[in-house]
N, CA, C and O atoms as a Maestro MAE file, in Angstrom:
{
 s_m_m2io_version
 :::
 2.0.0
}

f_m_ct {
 s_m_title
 :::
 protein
 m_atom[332] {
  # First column is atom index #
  i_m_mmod_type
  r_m_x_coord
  r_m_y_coord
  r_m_z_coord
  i_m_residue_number
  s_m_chain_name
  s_m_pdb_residue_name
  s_m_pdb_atom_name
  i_m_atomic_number
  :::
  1 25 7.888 -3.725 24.835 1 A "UNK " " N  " 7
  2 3 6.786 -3.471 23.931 1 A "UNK " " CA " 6
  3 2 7.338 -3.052 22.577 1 A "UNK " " C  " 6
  4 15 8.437 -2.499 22.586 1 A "UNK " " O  " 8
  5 25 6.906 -3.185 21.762 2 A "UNK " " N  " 7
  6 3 7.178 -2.822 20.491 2 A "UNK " " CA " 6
  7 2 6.100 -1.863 19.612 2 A "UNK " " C  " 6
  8 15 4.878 -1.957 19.501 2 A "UNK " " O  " 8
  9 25 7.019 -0.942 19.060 3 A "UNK " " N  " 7
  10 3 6.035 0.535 18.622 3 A "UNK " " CA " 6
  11 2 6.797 0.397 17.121 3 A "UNK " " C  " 6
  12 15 7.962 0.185 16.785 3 A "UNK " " O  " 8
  13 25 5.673 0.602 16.475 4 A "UNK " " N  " 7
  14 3 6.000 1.704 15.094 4 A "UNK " " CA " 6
  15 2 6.460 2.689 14.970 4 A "UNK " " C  " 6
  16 15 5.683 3.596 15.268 4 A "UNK " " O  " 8
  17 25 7.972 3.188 14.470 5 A "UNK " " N  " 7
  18 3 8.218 4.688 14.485 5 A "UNK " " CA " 6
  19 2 8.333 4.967 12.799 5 A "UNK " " C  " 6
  20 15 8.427 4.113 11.917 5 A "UNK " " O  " 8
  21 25 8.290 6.535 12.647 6 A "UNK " " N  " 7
  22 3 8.024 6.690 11.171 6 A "UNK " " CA " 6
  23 2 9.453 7.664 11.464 6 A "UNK " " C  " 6
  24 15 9.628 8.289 12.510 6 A "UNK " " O  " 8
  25 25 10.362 7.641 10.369 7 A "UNK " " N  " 7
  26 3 11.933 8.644 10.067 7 A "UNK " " CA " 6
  27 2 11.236 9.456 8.907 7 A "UNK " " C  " 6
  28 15 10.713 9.001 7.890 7 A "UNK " " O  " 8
  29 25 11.380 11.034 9.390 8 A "UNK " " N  " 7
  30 3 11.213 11.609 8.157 8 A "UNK " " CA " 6
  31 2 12.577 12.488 8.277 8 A "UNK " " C  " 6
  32 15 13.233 12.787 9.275 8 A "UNK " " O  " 8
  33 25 12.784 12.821 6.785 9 A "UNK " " N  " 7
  34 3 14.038 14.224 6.550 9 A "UNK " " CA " 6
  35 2 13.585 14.570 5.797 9 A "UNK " " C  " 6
  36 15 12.769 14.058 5.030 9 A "UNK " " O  " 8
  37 25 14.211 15.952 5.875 10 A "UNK " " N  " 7
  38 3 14.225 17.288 4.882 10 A "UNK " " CA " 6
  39 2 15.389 17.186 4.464 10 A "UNK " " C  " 6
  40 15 16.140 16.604 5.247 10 A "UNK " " O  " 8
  41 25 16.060 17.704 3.046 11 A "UNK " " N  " 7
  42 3 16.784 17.788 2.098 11 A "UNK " " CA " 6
  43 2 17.899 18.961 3.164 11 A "UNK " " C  " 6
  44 15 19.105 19.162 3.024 11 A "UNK " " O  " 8
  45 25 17.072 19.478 4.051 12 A "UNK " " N  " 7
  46 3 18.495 20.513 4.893 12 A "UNK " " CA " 6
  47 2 18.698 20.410 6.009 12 A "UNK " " C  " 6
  48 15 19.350 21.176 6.717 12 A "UNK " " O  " 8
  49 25 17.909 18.989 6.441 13 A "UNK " " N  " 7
  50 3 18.152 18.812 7.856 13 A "UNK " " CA " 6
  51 2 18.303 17.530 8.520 13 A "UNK " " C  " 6
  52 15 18.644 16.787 7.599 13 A "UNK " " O  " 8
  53 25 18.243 16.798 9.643 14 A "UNK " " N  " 7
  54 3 18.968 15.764 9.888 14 A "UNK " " CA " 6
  55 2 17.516 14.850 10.078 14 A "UNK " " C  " 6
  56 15 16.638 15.260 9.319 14 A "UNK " " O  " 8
  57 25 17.142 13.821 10.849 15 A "UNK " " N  " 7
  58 3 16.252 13.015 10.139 15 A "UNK " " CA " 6
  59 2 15.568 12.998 12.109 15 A "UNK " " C  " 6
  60 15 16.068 13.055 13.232 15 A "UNK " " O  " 8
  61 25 14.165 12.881 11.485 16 A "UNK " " N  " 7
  62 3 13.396 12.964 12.638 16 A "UNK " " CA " 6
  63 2 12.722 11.618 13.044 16 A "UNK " " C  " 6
  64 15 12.103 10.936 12.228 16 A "UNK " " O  " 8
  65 25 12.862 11.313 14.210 17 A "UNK " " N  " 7
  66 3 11.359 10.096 14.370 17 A "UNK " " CA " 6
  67 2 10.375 10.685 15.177 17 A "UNK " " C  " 6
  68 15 10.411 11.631 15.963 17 A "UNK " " O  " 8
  69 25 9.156 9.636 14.677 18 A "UNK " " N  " 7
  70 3 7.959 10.070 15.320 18 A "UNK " " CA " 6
  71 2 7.326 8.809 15.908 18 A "UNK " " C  " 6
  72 15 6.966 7.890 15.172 18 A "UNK " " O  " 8
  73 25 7.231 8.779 16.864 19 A "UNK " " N  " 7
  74 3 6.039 7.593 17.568 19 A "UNK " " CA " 6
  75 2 4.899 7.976 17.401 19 A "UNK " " C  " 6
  76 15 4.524 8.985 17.997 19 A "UNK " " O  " 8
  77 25 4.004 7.249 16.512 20 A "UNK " " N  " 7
  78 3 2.308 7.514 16.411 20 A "UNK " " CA " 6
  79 2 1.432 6.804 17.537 20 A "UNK " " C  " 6
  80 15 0.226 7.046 17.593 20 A "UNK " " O  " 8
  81 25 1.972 6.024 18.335 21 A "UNK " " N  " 7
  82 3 1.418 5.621 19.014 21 A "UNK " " CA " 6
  83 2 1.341 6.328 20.521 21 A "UNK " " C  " 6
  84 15 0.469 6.221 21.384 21 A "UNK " " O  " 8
  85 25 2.683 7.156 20.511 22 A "UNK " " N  " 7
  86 3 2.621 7.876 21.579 22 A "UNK " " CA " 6
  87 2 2.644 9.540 21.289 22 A "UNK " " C  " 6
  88 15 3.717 10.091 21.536 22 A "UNK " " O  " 8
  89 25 1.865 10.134 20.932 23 A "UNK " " N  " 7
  90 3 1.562 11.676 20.815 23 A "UNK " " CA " 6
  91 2 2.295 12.570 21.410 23 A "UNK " " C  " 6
  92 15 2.096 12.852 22.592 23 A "UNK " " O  " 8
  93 25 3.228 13.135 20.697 24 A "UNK " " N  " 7
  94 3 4.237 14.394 21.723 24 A "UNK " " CA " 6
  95 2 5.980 13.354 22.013 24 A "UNK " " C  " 6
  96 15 6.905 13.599 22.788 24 A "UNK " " O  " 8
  97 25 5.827 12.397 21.171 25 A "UNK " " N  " 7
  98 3 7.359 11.279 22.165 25 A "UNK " " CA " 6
  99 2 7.345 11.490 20.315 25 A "UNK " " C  " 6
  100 15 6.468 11.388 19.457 25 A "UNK " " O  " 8
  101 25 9.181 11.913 20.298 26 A "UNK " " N  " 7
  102 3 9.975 12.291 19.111 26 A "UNK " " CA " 6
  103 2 11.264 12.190 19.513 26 A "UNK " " C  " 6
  104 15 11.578 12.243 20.703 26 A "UNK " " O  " 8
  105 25 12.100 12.039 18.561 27 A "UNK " " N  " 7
  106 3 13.285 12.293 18.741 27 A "UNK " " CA " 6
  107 2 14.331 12.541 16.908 27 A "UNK " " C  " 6
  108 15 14.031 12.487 15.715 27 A "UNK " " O  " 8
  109 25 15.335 12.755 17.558 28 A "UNK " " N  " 7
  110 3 16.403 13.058 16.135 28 A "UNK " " CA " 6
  111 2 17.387 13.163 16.149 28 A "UNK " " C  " 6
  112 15 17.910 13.545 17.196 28 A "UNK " " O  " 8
  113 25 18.021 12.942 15.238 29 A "UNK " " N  " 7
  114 3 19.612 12.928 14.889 29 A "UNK " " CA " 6
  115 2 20.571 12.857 13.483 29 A "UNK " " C  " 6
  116 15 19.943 13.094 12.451 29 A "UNK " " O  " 8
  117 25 21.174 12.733 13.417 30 A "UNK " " N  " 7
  118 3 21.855 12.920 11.982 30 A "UNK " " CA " 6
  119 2 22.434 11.804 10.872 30 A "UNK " " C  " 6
  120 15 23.134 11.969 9.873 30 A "UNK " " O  " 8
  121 25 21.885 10.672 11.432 31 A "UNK " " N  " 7
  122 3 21.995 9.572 10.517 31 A "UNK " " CA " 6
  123 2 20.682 8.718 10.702 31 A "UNK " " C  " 6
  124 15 20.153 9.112 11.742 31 A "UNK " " O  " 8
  125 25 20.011 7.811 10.182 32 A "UNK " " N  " 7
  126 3 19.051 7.142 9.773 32 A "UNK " " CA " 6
  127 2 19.176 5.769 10.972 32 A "UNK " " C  " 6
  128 15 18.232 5.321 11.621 32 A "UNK " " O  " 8
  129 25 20.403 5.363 11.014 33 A "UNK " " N  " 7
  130 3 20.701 3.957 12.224 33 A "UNK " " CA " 6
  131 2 20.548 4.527 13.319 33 A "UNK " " C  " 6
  132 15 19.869 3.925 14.150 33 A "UNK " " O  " 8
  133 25 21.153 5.939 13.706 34 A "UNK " " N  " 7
  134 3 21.165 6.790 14.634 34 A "UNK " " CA " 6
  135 2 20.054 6.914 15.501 34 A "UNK " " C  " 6
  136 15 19.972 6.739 16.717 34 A "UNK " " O  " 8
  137 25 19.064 7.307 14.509 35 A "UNK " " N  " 7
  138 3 17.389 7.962 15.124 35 A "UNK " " CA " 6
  139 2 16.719 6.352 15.518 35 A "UNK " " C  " 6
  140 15 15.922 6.093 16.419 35 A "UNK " " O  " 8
  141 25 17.286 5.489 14.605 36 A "UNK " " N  " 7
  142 3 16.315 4.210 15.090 36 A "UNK " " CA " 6
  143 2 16.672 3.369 16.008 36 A "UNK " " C  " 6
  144 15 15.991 2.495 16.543 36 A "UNK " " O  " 8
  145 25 18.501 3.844 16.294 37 A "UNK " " N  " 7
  146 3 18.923 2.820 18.067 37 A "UNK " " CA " 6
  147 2 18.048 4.154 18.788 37 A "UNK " " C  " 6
  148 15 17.093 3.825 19.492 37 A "UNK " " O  " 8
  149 25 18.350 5.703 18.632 38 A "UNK " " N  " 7
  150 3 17.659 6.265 19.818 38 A "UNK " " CA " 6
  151 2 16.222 6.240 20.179 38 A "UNK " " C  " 6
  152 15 15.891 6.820 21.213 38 A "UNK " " O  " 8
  153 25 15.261 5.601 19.407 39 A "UNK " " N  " 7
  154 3 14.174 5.628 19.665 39 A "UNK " " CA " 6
  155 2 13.923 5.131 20.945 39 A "UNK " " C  " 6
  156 15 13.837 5.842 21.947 39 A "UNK " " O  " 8
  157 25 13.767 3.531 20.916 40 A "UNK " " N  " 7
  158 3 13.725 3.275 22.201 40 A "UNK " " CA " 6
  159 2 14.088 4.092 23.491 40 A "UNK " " C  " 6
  160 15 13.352 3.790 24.430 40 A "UNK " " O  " 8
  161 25 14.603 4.616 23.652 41 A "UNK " " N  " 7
  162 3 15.065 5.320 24.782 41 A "UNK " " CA " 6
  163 2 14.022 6.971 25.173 41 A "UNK " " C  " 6
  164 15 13.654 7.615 26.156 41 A "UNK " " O  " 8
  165 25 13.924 7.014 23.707 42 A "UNK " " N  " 7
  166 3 13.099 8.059 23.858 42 A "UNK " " CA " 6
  167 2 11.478 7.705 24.180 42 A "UNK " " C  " 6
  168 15 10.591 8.360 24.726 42 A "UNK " " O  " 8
  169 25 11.509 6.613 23.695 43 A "UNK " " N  " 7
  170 3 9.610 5.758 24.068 43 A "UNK " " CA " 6
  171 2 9.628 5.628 25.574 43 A "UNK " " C  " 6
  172 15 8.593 5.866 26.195 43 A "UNK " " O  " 8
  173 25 11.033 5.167 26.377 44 A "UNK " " N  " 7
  174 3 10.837 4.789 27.270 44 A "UNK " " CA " 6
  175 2 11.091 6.050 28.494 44 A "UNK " " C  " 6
  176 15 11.027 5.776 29.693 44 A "UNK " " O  " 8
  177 25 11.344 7.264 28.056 45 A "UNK " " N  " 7
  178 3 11.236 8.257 28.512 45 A "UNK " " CA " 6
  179 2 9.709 9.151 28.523 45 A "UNK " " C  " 6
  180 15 9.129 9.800 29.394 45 A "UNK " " O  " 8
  181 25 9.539 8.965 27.720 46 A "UNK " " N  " 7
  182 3 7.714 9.528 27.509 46 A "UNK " " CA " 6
  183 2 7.169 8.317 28.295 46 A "UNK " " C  " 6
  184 15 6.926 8.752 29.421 46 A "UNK " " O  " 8
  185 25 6.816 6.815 28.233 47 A "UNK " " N  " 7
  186 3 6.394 6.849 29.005 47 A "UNK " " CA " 6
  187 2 6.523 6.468 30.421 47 A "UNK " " C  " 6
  188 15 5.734 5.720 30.998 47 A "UNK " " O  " 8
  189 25 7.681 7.085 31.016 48 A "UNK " " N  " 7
  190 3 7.667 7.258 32.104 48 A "UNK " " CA " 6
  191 2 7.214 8.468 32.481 48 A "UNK " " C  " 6
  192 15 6.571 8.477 33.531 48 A "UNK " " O  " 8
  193 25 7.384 9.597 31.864 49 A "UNK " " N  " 7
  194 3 6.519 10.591 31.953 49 A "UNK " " CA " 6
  195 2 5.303 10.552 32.344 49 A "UNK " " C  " 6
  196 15 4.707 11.102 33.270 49 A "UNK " " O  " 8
  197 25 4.900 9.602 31.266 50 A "UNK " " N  " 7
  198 3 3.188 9.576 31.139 50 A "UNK " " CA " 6
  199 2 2.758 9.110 32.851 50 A "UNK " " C  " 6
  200 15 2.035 9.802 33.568 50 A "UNK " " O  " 8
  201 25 3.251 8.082 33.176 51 A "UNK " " N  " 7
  202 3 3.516 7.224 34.156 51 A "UNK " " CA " 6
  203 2 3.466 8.253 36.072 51 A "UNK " " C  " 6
  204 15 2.748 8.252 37.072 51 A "UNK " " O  " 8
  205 25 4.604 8.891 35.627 52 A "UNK " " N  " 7
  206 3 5.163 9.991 36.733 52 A "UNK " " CA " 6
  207 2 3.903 11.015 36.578 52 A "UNK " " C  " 6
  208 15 3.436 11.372 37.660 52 A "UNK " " O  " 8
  209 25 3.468 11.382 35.774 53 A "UNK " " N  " 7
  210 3 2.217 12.496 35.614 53 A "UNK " " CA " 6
  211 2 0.672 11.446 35.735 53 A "UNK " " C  " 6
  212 15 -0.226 12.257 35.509 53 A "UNK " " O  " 8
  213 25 0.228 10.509 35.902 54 A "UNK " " N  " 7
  214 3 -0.619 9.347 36.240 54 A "UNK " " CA " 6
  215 2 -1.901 9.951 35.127 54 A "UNK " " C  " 6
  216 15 -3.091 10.263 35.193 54 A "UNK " " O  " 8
  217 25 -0.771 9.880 34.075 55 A "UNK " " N  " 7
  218 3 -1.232 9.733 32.546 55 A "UNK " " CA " 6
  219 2 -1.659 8.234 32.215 55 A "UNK " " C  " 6
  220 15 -0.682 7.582 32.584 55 A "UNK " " O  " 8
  221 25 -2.634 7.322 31.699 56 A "UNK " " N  " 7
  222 3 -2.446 6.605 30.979 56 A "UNK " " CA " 6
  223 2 -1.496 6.352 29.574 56 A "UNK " " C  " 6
  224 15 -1.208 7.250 28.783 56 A "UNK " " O  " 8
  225 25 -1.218 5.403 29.491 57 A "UNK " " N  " 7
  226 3 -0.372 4.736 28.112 57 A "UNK " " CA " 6
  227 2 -1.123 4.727 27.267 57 A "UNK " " C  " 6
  228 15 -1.900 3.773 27.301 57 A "UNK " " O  " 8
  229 25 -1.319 5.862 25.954 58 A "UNK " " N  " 7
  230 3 -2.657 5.376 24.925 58 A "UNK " " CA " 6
  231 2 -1.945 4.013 24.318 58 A "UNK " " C  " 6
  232 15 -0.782 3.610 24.296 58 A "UNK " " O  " 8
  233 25 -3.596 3.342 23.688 59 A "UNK " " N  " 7
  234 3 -3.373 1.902 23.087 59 A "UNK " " CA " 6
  235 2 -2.854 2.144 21.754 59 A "UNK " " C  " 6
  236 15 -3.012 3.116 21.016 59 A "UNK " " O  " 8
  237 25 -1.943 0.639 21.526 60 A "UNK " " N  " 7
  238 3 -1.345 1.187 20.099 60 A "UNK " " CA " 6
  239 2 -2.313 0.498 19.230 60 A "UNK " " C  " 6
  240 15 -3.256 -0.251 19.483 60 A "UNK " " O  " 8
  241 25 -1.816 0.963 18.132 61 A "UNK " " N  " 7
  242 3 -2.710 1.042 16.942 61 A "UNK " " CA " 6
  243 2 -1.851 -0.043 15.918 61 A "UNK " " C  " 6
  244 15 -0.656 -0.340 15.936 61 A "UNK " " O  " 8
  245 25 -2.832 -0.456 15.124 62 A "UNK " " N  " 7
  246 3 -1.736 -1.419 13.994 62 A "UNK " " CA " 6
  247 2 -0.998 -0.377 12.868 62 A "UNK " " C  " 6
  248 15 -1.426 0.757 12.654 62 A "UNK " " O  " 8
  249 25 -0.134 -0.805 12.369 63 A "UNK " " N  " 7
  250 3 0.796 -0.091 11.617 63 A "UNK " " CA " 6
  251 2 0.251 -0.147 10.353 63 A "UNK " " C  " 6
  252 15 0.868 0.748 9.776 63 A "UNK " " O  " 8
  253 25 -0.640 -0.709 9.422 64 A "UNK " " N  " 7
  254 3 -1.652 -0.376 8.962 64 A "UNK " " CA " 6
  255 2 -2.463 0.650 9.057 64 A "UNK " " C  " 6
  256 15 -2.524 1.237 7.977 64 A "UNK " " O  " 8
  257 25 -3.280 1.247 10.082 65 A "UNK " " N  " 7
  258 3 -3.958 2.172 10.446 65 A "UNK " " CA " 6
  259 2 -3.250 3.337 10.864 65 A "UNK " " C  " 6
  260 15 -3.941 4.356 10.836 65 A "UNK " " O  " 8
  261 25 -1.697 3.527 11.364 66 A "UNK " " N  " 7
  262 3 -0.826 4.654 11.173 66 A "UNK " " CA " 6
  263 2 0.002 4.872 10.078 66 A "UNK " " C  " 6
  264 15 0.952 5.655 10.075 66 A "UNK " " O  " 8
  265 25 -0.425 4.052 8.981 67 A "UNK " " N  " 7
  266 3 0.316 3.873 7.311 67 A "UNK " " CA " 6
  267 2 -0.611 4.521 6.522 67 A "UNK " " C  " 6
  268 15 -0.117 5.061 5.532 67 A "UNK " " O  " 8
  269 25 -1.686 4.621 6.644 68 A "UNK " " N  " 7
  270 3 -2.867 5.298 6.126 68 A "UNK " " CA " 6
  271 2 -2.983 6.851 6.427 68 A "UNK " " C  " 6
  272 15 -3.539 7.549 5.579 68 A "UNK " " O  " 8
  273 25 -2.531 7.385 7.490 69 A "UNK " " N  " 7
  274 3 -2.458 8.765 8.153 69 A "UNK " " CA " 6
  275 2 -1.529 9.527 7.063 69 A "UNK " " C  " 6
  276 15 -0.329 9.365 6.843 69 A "UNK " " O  " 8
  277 25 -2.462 10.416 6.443 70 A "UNK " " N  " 7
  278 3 -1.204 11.250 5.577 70 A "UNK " " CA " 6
  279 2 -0.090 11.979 6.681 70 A "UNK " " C  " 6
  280 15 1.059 12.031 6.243 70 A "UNK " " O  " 8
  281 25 -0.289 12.504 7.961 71 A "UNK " " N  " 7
  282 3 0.489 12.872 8.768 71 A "UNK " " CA " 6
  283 2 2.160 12.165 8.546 71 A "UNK " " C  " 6
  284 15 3.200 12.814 8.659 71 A "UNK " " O  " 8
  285 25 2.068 10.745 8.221 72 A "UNK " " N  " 7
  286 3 3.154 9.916 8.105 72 A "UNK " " CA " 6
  287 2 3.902 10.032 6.809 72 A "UNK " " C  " 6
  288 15 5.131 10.054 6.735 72 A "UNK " " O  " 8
  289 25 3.095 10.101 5.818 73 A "UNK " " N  " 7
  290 3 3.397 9.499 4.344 73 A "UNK " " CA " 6
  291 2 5.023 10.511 4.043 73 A "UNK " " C  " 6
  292 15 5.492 11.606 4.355 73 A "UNK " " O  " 8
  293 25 5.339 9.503 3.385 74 A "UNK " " N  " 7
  294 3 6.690 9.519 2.645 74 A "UNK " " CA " 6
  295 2 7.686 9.100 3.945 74 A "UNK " " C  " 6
  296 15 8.903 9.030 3.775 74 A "UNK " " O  " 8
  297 25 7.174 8.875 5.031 75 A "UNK " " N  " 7
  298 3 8.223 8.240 5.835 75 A "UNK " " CA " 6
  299 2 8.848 6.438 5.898 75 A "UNK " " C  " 6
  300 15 8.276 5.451 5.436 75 A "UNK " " O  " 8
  301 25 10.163 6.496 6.620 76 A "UNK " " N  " 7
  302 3 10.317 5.275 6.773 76 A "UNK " " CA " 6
  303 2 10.094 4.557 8.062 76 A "UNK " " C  " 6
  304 15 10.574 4.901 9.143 76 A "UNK " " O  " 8
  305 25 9.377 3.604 7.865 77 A "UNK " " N  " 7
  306 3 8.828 2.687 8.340 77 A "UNK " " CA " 6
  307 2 9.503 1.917 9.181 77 A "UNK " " C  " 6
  308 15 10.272 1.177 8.568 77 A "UNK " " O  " 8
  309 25 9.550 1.715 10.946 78 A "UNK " " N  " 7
  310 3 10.879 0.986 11.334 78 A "UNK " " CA " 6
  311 2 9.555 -0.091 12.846 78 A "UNK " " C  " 6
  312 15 8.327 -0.027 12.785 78 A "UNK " " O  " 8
  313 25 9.980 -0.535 13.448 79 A "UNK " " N  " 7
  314 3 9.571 -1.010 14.421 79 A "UNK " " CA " 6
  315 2 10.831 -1.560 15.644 79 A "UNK " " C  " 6
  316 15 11.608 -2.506 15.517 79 A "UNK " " O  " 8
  317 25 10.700 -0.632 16.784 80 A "UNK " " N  " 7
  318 3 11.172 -0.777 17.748 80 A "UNK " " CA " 6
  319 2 10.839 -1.206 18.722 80 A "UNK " " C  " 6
  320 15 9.656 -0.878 18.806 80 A "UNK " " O  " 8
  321 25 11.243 -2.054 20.037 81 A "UNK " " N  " 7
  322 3 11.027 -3.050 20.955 81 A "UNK " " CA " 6
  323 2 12.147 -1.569 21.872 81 A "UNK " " C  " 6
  324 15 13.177 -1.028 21.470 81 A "UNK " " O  " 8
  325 25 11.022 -1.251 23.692 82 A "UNK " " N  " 7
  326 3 11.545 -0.326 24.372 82 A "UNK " " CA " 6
  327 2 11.201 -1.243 24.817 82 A "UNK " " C  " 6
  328 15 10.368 -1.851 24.144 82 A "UNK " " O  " 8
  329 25 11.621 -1.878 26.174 83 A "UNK " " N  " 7
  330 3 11.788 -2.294 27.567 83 A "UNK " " CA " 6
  331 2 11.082 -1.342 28.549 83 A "UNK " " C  " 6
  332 15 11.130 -1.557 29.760 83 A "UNK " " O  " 8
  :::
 }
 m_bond[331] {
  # First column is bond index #
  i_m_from
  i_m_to
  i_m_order
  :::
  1 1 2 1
  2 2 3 1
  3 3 4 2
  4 3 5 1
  5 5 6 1
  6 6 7 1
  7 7 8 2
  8 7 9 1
  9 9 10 1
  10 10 11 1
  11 11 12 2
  12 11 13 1
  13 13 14 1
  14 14 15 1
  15 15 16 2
  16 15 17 1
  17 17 18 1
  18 18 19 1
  19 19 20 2
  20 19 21 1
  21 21 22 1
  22 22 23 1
  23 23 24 2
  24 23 25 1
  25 25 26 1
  26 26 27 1
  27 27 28 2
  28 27 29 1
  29 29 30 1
  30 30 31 1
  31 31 32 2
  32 31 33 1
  33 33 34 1
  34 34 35 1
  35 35 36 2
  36 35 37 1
  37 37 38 1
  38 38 39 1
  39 39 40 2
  40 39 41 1
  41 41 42 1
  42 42 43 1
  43 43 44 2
  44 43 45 1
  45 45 46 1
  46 46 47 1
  47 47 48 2
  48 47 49 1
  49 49 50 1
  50 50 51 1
  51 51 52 2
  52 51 53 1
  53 53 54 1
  54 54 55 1
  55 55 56 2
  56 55 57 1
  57 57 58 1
  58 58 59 1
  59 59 60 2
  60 59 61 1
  61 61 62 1
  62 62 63 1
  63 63 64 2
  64 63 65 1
  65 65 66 1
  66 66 67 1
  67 67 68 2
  68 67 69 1
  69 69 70 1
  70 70 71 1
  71 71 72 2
  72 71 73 1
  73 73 74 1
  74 74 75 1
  75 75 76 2
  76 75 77 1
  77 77 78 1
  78 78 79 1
  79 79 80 2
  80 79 81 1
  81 81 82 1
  82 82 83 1
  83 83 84 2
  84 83 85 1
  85 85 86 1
  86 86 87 1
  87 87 88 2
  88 87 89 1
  89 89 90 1
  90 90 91 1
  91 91 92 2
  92 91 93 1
  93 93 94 1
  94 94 95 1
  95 95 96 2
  96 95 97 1
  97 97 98 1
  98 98 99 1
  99 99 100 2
  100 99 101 1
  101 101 102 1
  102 102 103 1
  103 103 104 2
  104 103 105 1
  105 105 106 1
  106 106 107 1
  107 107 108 2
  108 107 109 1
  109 109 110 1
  110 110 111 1
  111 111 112 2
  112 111 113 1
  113 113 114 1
  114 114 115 1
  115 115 116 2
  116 115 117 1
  117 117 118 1
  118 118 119 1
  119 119 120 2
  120 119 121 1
  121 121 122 1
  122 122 123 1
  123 123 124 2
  124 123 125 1
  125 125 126 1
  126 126 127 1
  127 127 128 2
  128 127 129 1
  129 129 130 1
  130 130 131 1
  131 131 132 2
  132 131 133 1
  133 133 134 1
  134 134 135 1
  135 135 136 2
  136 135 137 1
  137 137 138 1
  138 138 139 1
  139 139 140 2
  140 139 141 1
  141 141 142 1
  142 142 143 1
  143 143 144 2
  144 143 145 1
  145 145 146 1
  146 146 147 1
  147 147 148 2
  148 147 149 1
  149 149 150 1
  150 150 151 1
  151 151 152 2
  152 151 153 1
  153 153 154 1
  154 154 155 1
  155 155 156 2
  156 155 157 1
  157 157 158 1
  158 158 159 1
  159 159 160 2
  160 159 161 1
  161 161 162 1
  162 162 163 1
  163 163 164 2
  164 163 165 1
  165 165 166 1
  166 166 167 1
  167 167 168 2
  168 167 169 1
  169 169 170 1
  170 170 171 1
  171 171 172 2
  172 171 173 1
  173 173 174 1
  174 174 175 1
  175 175 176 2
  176 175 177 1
  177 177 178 1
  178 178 179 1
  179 179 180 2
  180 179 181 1
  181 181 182 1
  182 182 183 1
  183 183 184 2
  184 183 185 1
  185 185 186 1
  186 186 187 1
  187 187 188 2
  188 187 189 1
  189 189 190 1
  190 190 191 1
  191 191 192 2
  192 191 193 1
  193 193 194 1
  194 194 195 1
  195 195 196 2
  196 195 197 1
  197 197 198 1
  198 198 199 1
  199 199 200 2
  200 199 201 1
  201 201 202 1
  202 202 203 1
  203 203 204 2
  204 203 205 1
  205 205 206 1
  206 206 207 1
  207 207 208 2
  208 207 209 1
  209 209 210 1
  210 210 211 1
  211 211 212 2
  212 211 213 1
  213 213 214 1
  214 214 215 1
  215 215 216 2
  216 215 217 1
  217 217 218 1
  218 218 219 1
  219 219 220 2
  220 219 221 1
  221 221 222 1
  222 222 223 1
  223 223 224 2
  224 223 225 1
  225 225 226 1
  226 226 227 1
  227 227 228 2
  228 227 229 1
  229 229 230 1
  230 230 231 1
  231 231 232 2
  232 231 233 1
  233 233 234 1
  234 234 235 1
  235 235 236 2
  236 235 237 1
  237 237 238 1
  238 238 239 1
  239 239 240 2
  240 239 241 1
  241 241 242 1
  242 242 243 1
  243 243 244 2
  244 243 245 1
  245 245 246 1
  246 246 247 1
  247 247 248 2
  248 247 249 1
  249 249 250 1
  250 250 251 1
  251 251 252 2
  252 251 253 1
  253 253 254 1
  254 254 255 1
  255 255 256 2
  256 255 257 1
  257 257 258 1
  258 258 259 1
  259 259 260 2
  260 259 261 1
  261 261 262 1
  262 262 263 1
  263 263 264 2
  264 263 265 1
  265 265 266 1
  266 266 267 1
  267 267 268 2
  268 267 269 1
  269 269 270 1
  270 270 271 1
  271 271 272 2
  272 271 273 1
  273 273 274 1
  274 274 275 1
  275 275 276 2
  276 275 277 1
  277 277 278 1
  278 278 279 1
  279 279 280 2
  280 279 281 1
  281 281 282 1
  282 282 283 1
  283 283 284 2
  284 283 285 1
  285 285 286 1
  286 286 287 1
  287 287 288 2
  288 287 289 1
  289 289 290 1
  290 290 291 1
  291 291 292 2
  292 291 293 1
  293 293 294 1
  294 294 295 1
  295 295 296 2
  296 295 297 1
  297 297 298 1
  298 298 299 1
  299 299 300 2
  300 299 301 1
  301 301 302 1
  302 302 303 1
  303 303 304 2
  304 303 305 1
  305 305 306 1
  306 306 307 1
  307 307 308 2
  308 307 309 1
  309 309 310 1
  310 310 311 1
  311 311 312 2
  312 311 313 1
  313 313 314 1
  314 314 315 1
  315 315 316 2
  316 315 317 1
  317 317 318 1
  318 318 319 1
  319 319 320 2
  320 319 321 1
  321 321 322 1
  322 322 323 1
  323 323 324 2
  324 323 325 1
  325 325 326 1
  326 326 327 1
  327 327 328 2
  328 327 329 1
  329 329 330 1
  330 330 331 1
  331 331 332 2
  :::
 }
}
């Protein structure tokens, strides 16, 4: 499947991702290539979570409609494919 993740940093700290499509599934690390090979791994850990707890998978949203969310703004924009 393929998700939208948004990279944000702070000027004193190392760079974060966020999955908008999956609420609470984040991850981070200290270079920009870094956070965007680990994503996947981290999508596919939440939702197995979700999965193991007999959570539904919320539906994703177009990247349009999570580009509009000030929650996101000033981030970079990546799209990842988790298995």
């Amino acid at each position: 499947m393929r998700f939208p993740i948004v990279v944000h940093k702070d000027a004193d700290t190392g760079y974060g991702v966020t999955v908008p499509d999956l609420p609470g599934c984040f991850s981070a690390g200290d270079t920009l290539d870094g956070v965007i090979e680990s994503a996947p791994e981290a999508i596919a850990c939440h939702i197995e979570g979700l999965l193991m707890d007999g959570e539904p998978v919320p539906a994703r949203a177009s990247l349009e409609a999570h580009q509009g969310n000030d929650d996101y703004r000033g981030g970079v924009w990546a799209i990842v494919v988790s298995t």
